[in-house]
BAGU-365390 format. One record per residue: residue number from 0; x, y, z of N, C-alpha, C in turn. Coordinates in steps of 0.1 Angstrom, whole numbers, always signed. Layout:
<NUM; <X; Y; Z>; <X; Y; Z>; <X; Y; Z>> ...
***
This chain:
<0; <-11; -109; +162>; <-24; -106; +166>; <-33; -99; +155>> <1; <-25; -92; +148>; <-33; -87; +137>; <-26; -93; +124>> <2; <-37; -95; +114>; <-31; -100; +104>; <-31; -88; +93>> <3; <-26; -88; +80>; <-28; -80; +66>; <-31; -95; +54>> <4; <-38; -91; +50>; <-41; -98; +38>; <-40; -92; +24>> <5; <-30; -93; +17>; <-28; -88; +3>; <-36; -98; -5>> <6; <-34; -89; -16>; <-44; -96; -30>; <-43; -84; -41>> <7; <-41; -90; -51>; <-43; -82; -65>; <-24; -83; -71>> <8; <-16; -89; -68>; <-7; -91; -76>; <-5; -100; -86>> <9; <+5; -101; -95>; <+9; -109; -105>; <+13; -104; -112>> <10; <+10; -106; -129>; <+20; -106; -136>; <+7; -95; -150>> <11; <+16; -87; -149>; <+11; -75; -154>; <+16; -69; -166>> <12; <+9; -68; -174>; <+17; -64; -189>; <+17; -46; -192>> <13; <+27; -39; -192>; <+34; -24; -194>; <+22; -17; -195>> <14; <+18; -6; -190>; <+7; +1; -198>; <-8; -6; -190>> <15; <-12; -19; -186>; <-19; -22; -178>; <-24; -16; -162>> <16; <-38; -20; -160>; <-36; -15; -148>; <-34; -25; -135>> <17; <-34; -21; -119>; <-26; -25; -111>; <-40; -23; -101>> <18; <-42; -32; -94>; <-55; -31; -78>; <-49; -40; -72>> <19; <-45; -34; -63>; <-39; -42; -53>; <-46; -37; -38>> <20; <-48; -46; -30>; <-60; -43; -21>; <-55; -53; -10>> <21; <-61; -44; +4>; <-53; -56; +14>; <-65; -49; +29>> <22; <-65; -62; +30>; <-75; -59; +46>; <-70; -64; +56>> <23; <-71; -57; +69>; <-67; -59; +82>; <-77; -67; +91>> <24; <-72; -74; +95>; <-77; -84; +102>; <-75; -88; +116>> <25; <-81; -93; +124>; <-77; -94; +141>; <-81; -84; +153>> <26; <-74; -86; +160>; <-77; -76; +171>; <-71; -62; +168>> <27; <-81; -57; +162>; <-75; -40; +156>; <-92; -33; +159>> <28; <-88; -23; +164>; <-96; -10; +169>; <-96; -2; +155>> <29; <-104; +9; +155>; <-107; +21; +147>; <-94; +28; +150>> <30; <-91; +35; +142>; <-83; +51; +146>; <-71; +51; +139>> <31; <-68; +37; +131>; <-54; +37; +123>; <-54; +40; +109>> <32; <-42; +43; +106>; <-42; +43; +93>; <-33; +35; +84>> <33; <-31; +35; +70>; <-25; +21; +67>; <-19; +29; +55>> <34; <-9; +18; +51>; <+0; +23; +37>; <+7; +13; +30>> <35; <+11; +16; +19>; <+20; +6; +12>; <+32; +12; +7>> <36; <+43; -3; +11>; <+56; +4; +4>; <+60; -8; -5>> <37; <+68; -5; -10>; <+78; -16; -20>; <+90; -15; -19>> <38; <+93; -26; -29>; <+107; -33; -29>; <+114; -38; -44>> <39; <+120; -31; -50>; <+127; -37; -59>; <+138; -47; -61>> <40; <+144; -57; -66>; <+155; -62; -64>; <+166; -56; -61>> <41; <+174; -54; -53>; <+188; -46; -52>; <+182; -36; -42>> <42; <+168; -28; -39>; <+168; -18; -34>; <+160; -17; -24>> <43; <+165; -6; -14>; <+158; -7; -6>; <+140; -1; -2>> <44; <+136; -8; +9>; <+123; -8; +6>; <+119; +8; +6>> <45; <+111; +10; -6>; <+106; +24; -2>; <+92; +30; -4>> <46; <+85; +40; +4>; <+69; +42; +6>; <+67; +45; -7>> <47; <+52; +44; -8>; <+47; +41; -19>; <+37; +57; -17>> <48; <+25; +49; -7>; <+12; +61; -2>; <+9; +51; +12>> <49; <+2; +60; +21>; <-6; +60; +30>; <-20; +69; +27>> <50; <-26; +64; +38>; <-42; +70; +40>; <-44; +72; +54>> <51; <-48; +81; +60>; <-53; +85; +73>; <-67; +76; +75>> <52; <-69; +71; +88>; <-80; +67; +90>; <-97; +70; +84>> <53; <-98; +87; +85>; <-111; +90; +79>; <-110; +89; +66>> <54; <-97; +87; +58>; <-94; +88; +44>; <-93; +102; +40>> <55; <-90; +114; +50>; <-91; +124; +44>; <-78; +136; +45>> <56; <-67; +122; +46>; <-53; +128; +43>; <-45; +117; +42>> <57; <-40; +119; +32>; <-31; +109; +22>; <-17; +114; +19>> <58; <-9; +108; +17>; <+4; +114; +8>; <+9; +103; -1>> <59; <+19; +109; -8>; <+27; +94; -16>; <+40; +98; -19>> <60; <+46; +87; -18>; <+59; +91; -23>; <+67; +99; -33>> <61; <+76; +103; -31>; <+80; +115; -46>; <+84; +106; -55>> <62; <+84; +96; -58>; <+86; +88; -72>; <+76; +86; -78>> <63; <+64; +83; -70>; <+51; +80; -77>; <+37; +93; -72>> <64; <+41; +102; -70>; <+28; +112; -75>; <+25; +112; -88>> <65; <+13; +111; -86>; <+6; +113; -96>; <+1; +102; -108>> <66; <+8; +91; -101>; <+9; +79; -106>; <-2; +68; -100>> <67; <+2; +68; -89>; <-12; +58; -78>; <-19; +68; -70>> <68; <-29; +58; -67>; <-40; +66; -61>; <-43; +53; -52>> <69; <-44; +60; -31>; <-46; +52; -26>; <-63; +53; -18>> <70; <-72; +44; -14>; <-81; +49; -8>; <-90; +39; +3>> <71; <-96; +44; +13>; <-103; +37; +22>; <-109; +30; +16>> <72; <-114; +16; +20>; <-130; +8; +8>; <-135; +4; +25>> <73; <-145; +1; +20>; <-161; +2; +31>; <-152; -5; +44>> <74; <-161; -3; +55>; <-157; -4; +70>; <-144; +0; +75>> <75; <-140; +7; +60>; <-123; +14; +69>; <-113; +1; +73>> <76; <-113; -9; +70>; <-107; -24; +72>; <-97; -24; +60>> <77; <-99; -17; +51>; <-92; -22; +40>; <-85; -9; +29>> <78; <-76; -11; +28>; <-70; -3; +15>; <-65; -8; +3>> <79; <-68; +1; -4>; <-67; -2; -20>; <-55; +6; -25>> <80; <-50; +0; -34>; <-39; +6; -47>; <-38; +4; -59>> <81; <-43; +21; -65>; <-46; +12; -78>; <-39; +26; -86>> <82; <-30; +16; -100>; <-22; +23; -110>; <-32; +21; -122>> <83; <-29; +33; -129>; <-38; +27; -141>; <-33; +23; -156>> <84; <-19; +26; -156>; <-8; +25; -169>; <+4; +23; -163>> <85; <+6; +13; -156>; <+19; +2; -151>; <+29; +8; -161>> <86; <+41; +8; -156>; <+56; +8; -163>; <+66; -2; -152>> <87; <+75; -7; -159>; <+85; -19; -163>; <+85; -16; -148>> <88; <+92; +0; -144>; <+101; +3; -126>; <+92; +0; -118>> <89; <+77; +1; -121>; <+69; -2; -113>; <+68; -19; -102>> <90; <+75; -31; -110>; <+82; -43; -108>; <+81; -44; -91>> <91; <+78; -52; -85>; <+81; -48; -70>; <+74; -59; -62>> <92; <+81; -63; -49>; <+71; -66; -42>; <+64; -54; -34>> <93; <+50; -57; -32>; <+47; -47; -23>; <+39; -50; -8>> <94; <+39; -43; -3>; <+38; -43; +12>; <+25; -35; +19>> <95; <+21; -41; +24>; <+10; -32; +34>; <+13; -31; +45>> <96; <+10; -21; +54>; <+12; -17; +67>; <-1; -8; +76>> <97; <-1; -13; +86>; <-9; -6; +96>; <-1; +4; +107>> <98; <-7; +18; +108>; <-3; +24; +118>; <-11; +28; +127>> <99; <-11; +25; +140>; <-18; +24; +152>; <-17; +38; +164>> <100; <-9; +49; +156>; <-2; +56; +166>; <-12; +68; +161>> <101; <-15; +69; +153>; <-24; +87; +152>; <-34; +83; +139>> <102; <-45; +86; +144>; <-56; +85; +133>; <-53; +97; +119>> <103; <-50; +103; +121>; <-52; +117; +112>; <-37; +118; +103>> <104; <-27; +106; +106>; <-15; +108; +99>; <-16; +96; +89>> <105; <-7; +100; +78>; <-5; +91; +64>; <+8; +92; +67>> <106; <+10; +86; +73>; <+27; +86; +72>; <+37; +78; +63>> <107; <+47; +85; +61>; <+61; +75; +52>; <+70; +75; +59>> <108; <+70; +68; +71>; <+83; +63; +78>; <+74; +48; +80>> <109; <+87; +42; +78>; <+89; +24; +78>; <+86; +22; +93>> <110; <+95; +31; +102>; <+96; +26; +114>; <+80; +28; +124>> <111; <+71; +39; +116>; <+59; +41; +127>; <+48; +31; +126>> <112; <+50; +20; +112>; <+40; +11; +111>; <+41; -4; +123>> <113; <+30; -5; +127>; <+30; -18; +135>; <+28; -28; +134>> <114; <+16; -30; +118>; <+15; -44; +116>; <+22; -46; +100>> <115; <+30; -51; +95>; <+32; -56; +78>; <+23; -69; +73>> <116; <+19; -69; +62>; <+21; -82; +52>; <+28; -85; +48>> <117; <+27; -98; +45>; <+37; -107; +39>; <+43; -104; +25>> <118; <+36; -95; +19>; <+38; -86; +4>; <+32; -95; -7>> <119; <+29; -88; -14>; <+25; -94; -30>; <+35; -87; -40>> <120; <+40; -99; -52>; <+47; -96; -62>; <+42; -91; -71>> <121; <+46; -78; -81>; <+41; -77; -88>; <+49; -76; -101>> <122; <+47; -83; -116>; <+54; -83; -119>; <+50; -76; -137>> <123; <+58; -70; -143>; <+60; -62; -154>; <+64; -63; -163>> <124; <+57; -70; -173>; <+59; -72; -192>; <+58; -65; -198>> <125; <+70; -62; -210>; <+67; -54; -221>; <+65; -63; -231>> 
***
């Protein structure tokens, strides 16, 4: 019923930057919030960042502070992920998610998201 639409992956050279962006689509109300996790080969999937619905609470995962930065883009429909000096571990599919359970939480649990995408690849040249 609801869809995620990814965009901004491919193939990315070390040190480059990374926009990856994804909007929700279908029968979806106001009040959620959304996030992205990944996936490296061998490992399992893990959070990246979320954004609270008003955009005005975020978290990100302890591998990548201070590394990405996630944020609302216009009508609250869509979030963004953007790195600005990619490294090799960065490699990954990634994933978007909707959470429908509390406007005000950025959450990193796999299990409270309700809608996923299909993921975009992203891939890392040195």
């Amino acid at each position: 019923q609801v869809q995620l639409v990814e965009s901004g992956g491919g193939l990315v050279q070390a040190g480059g930057s990374l926009r990856l962006s994804c909007a929700a689509h279908g029968r979806i109300f106001s009040g959620y919030s959304m996030g992205w996790f990944r996936q490296a080969p061998g490992t399992e999937r893990e959070f990246v960042a979320a954004v609270s619905w008003s955009g005005g609470t975020t978290d990100y995962g302890d591998s990548v502070k201070g590394r990405f930065t996630i944020s609302r883009q216009y009508a609250k429909n869509t979030v963004a992920l953007q790195r600005n000096s990619l490294k090799p571990e960065d490699a990954a599919v990634y994933y978007c998610a909707v959470d429908l359970s509390d406007p005000l939480a950025a959450g990193r649990a796999r299990d409270q998201y309700d809608y996923w995408g299909q993921g975009t690849k992203v891939t890392v040249s040195s």
